[in-house]
C-alpha positions in Angstrom: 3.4 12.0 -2.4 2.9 12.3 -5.8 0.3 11.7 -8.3 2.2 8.7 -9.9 2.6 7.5 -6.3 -1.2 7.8 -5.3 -2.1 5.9 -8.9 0.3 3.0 -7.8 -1.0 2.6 -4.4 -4.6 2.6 -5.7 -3.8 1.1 -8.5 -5.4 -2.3 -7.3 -9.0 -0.3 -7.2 -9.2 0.9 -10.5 -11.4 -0.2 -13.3 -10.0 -0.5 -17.1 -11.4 2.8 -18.1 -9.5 4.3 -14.8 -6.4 2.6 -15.9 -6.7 4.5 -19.3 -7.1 7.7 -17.5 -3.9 7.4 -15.9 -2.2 6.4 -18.4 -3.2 8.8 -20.5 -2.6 11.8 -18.5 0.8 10.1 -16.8 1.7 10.1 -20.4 1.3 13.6 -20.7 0.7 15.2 -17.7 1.7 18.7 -19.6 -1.8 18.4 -21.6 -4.0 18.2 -18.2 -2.3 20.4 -15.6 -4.0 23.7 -16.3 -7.4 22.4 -18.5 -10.7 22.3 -16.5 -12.4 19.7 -15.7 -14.4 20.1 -18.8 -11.5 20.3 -21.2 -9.8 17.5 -19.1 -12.8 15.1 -19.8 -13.2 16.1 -23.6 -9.4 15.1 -24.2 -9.9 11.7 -22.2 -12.9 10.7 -24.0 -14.4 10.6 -20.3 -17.0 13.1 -18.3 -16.4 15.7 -15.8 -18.4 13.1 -13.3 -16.5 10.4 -14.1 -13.7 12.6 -14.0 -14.2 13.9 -10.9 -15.2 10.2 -9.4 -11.9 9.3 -10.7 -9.5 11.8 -8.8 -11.9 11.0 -5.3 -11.2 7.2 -5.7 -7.2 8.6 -5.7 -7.8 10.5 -2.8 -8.2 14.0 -3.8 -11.4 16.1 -2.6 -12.1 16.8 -6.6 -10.5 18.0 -9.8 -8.6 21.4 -8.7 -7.0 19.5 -5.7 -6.2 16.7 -8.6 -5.3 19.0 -11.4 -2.9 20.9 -8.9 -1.5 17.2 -8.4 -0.8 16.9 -11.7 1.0 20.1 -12.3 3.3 19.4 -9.5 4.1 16.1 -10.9 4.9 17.9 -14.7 7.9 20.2 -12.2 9.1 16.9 -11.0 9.3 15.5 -14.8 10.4 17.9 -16.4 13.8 17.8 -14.3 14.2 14.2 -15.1 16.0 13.3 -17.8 14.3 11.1 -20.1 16.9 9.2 -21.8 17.7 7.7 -18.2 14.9 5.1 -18.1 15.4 1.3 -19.0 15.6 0.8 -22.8 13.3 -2.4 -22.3 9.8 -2.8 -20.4 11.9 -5.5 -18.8 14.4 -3.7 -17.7 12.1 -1.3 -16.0 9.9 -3.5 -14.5 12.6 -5.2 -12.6 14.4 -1.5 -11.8 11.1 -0.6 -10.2 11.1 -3.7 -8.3 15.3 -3.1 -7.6 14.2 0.8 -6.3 11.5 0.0 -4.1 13.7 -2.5 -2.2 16.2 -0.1 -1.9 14.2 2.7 -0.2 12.7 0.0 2.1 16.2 -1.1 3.1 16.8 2.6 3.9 14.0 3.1 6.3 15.1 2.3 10.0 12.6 0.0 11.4 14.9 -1.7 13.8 13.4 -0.6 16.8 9.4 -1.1 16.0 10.1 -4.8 14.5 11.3 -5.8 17.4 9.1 -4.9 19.7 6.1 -6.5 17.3 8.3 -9.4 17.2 8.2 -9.8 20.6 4.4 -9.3 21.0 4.2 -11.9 18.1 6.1 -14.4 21.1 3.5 -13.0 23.8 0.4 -12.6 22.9 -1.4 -15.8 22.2 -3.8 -14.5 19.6 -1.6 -13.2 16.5 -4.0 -12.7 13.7 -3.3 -10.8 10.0 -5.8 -9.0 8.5 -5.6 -8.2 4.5 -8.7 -7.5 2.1 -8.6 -8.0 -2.1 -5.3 -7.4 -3.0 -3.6 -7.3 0.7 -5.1 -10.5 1.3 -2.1 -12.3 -0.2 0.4 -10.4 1.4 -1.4 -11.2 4.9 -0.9 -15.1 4.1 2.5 -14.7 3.1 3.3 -13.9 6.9 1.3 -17.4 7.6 3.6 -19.2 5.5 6.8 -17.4 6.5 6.1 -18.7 9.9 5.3 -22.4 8.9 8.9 -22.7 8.1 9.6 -21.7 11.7 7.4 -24.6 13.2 4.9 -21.4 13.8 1.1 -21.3 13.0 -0.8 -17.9 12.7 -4.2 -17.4 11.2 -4.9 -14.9 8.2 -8.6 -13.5 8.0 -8.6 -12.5 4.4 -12.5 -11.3 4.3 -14.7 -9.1 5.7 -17.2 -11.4 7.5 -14.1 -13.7 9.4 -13.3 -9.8 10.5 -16.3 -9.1 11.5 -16.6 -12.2 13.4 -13.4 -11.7 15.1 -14.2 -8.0 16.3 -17.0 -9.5 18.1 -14.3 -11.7 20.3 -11.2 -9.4 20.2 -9.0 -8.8 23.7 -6.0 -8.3 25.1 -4.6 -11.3 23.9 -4.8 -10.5 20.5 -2.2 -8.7 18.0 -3.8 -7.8 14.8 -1.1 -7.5 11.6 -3.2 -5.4 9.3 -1.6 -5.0 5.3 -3.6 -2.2 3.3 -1.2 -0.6 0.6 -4.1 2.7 0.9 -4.4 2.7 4.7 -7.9 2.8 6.2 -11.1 3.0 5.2 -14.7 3.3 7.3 -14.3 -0.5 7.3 -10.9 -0.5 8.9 -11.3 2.4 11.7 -14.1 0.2 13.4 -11.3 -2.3 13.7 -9.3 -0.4 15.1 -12.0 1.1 17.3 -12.9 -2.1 18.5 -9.7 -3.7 19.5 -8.8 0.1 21.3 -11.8 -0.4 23.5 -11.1 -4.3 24.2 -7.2 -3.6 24.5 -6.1 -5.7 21.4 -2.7 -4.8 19.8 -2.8 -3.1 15.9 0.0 -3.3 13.7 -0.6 -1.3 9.9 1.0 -2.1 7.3 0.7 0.1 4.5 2.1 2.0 1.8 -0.1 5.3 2.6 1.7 7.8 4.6 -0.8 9.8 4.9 -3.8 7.4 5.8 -5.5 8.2 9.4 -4.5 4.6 10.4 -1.2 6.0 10.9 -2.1 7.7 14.3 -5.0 5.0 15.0 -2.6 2.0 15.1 -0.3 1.0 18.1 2.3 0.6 15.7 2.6 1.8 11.6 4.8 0.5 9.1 4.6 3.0 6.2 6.4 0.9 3.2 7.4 2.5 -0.4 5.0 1.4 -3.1 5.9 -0.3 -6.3 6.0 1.8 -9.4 4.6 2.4 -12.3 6.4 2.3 -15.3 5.6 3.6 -18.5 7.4 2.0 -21.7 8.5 3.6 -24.6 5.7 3.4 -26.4 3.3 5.1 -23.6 2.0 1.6 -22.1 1.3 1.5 -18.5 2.6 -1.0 -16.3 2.2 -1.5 -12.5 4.9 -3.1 -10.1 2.8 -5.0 -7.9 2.5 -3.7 -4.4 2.3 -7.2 -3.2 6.4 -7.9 -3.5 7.1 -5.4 -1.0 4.3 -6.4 1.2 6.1 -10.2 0.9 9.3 -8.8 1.5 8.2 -7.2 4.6 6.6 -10.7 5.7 10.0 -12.3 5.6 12.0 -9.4 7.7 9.2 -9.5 10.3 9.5 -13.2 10.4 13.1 -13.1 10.5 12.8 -10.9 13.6 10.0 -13.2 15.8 12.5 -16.3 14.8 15.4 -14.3 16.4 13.2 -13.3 19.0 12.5 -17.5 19.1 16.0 -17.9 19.2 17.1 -15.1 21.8 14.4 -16.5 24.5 15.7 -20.4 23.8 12.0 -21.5 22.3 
């Protein structure tokens, strides 16, 4: 994964001065891949700390893991050609949009959506978890359902999760949608519904989040872009379609699994 990746998939964390920072060195990733952190911060009108707080918050253990991150990412640019991007922001924002679709249609799911599918038919306590910004995408599988004559509940904050841990068992088939993966929050779930023999479903856009190997079943989708206009400006695809998109296809697969058992 590369840095632009990581800075899109965290992208929903970050503060305005962050959002500077990237866009400032995505801009000119040349100027930062060998510097120190030092140098780094003098050019971004930052501090090494806040720096260095910056590349954790991405993921990385500090600025050499973050600066070698970068210089991989000027090898990948400078094979691109740069006359190949949209000529308008609008352009690009909805080729962003039109790529990520495409690689998710790529990836062969077939087999793990219709197993959860089928655990969405049999278990009687479906529940889907999302936080902040996965909070919508959680609720969007609600609504998909509605149209289906189906009713699920979304837990969309930490204290209705914290409440339902205490009752989790076997019965139950947590959807969990987190574009970074797992945090210390996140693993206790998991934890929790291992020991009481709940079913976990991730959704996220992290391949390389622990939840991967903690949940019964992972769905790893590509994360939306982001774009950089002519002028420099950063822009963010929003995450969230792709999470809605994968709300419809899993609810397209529970109402053929519906259909296929006569309900």
């Amino acid at each position: 994964m590369n840095i632009q990746e990581t800075i899109s998939i965290q992208f929903g964390i970050l503060t305005a001065k962050d959002k500077k920072i990237a866009q400032e060195i995505l801009q000119n990733p040349q100027k930062f891949a060998q510097t120190n952190v030092q140098e780094a911060a003098l050019a971004l009108h930052s501090s090494p700390a806040s720096l260095v707080r910056f590349a954790q918050k991405l993921g990385y253990r500090g600025f050499p893991e973050f600066r070698s991150a970068i210089f991989n990412y000027t090898q990948e640019t400078l094979a691109k050609d740069k006359e190949e991007k949209a000529p308008t922001l609008m352009q690009g924002v909805l080729s962003s949009y039109l790529s990520a679709l495409s690689r998710l249609k790529e990836i062969d799911f077939e087999e793990k959506l219709q197993e959860v599918a089928k655990m969405m038919h049999e278990k009687s306590q479906v529940k889907a978890l999302g936080i902040g910004n996965s909070a919508l995408p959680a609720q969007q599988l609600v609504y998909s359902l509605y149209t289906q004559n189906t009713f699920m509940e979304a837990l969309e904050t930490e204290t209705k999760i914290y409440f339902l841990r205490r009752v989790l068992t076997s019965e139950h088939l947590l959807i969990i949608y987190s574009a970074s993966g797992i945090d210390g929050y996140y693993r206790e779930v998991f934890q929790d519904a291992r020991q009481k023999g709940a079913t976990t479903v991730l959704v996220t856009m992290n391949e390389e989040t622990r939840g991967n190997q903690l949940a019964d079943y992972s769905f790893v989708l590509p994360a939306g872009e982001i774009h950089l206009s002519k002028t420099g400006q950063i822009s963010h695809v929003d995450n969230r379609l792709i999470f809605f998109a994968f709300s419809e296809i899993l609810a397209s697969y529970y109402q053929a699994v519906q259909q296929e058992l006569g309900q």
